[in-house]
N, C-alpha and C positions, 0 to 999 in steps of 0.2 A: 495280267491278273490284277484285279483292284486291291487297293491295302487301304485304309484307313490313315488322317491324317495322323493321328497320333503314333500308328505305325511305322506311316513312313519316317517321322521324324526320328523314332526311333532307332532305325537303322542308318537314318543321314550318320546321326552322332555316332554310333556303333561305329561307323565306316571312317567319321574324321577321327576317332579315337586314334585308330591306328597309324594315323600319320599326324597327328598334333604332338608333334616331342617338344619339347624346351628342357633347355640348361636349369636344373634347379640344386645346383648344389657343386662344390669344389670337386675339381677333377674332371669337370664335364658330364657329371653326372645327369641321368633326362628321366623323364618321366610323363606322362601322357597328359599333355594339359588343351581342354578344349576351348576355351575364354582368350580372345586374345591377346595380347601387349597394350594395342591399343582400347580395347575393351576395358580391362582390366584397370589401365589410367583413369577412364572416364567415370567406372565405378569408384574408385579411391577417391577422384576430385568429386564426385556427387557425394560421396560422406565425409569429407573433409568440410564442405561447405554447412553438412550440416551437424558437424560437429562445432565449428566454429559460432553459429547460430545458436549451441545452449550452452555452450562451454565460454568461461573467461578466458583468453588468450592474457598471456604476462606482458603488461607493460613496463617492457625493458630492455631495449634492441641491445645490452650489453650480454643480455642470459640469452639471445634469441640469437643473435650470433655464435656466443661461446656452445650454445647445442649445436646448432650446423657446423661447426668448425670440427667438433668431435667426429659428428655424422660422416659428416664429408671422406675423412680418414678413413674409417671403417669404410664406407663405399668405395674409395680410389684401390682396397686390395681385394673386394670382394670380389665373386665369381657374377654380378647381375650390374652391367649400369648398361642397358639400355631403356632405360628411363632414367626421369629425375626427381630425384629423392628429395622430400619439403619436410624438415622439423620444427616442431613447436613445441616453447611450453605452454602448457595450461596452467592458470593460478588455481589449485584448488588442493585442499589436503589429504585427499586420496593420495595412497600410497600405488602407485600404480605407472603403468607405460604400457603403450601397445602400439601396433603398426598395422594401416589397413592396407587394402591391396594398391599395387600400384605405386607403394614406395610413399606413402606420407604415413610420418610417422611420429607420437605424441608422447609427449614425458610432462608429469603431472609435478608440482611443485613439493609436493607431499613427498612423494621419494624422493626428489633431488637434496630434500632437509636430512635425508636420513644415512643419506652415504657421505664418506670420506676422504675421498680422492677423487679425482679426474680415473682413474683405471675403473672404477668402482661404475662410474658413469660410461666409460667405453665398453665395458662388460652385457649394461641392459643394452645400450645403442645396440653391439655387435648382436647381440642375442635377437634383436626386433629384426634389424635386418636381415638377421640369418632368417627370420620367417618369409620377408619378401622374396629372396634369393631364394628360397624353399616353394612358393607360390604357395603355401599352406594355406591361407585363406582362400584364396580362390579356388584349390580342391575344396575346403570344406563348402564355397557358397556354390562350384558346382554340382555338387551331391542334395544340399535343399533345394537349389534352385526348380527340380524337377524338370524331367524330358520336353515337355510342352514350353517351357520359360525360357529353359538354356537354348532349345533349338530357337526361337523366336529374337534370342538377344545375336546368337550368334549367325544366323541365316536369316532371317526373317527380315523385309524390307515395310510391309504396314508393322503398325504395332511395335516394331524395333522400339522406339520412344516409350514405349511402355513397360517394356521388357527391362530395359535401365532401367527405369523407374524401381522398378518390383527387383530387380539384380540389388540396386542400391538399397531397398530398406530392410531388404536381407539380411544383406553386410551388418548392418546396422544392427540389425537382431543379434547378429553372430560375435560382434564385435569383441564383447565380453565374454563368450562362450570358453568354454574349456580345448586346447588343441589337445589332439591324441597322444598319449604317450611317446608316441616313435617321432611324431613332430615335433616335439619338447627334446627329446632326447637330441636330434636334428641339428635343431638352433643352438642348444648346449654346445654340441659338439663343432661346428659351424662357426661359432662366436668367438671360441676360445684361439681355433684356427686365425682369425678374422683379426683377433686383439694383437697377437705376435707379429703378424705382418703389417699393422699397421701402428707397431713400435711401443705397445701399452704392454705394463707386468700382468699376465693374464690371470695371477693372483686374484685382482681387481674381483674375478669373477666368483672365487671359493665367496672370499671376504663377501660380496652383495648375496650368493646362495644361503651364508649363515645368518646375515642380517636379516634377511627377510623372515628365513622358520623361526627366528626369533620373535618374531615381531609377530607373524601367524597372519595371517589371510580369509579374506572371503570376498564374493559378491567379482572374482575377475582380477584379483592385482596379479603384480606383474612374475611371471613365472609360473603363471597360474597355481593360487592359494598355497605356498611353500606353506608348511608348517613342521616343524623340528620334530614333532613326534611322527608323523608321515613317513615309512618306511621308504616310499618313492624320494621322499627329500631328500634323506640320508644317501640312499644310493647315487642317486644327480649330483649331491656333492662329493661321494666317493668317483664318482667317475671321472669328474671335473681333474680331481686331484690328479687320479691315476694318467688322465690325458696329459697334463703339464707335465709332469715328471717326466712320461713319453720324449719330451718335446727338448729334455735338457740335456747337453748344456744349452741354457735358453741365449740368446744375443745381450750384448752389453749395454746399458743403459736405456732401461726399458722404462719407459714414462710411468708414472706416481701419480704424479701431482698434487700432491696433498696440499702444499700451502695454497698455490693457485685455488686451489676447487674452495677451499675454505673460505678466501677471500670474495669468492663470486656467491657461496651462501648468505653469507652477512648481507649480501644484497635481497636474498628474496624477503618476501613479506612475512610477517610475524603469520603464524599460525591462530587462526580463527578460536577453533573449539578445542 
């Protein structure tokens, strides 16, 4: 019987749904992901490159190491390192951080001015990462991407190159978008896991959740737009709590670092506006 290409494509994917699992989450958690590992890289490196292209990267391999070295931590206990995870700072005063897919992942100089400690910085890190290890962006760009694009990027041999193409300016669209509630909740929850096993006071994380609704949001920062009056904040930070307490007695000398983190502030650049 004849189907139509858009048909058939659509039952290709129906039919890989059911056998595309991946690890996305502690405990072995899986969930049905059709984009693949290495798909996924290539998208992430196609908006990295053109993030870097309108974005000021920090000139200062002392703050550009001290990220990766945090990073790093966080990824040696996470649940996802089959790939490799790239940090950067951006000089810019947005207060903000996000992670695209594929493990590259950005902290804007704006919030790194506004937190306290090194735990307070392992807090966003764990939290971004908890989205890669969650493949949440790559759910959210295979849901725009539409059936004709995704079957093209992921089957498709002409056009494949094009299909990245249009995968990556997606992303790009998306970048800033709002994750879903249960993905926030996710990373939350993910991060805090993330912070204790990789030897940071998961405090770190309350203390960045009140900075932020303090501070209030829009337009995409990091935690998407916390605001103190936001009933959703309130509960993320009640949850936060309740999990830690979960968690104790917590282990003995659980990293701070307040004087360190302070000392590597003094380094960034005076704030613009």
């Amino acid at each position: 019987m004849y189907r139509s290409k858009p048909l058939q494509a659509f039952l290709v994917l129906l039919i890989s749904l059911t056998i595309a699992c991946a690890t996305t989450g502690p405990g072995g958690k899986k969930s049905l992901i059709l984009v693949s590992t290495a798909q996924e890289v290539q998208i992430g490196a196609g908006m990295a490159k053109e993030i870097d292209s309108t974005e000021k990267v920090l000139d200062d391999p002392m703050w550009q190491a001290y990220l990766a070295e945090v990073g790093n931590k966080i990824v040696a206990v996470c649940d996802r390192k089959d790939i490799t995870y790239h940090f950067t700072v951006i000089e810019s005063d947005q207060i903000n951080a996000f992670a695209a897919p594929g493990g590259y992942v950005f902290f804007y100089t704006g919030l790194l001015r506004e937190m306290k400690s090194e735990s307070e910085m392992a807090a966003v890190m764990a939290h971004e990462i908890s989205h890669v290890v969650g493949r949440h962006s790559i759910k959210r760009l295979q849901k725009a991407l539409g059936v004709a694009v995704a079957y093209e990027l992921v089957f498709g041999k002409e056009g494949a190159g094009q299909a990245l193409d249009a995968a990556i300016g997606v992303g790009m669209s998306l970048i800033f978008a709002d994750y879903s509630r249960d993905d926030e909740r996710e990373a939350d929850n993910f991060g805090i896991q993330y912070m204790v096993k990789a030897d940071y006071d998961p405090n770190g994380a309350t203390q960045m959740f009140e900075t932020l609704a303090r501070l209030g949001g829009s337009g995409g920062s990091v935690f998407e737009n916390l605001l103190s009056s936001h009933p959703e904040t309130q509960e993320r930070i009640k949850n936060a709590k309740a999990e830690i307490a979960a968690m104790k007695p917590l282990p003995p000398n659980l990293v701070v670092g307040t004087d360190r983190y302070a000392k590597m502030v003094a380094r960034l650049p005076a704030k613009k506006n």
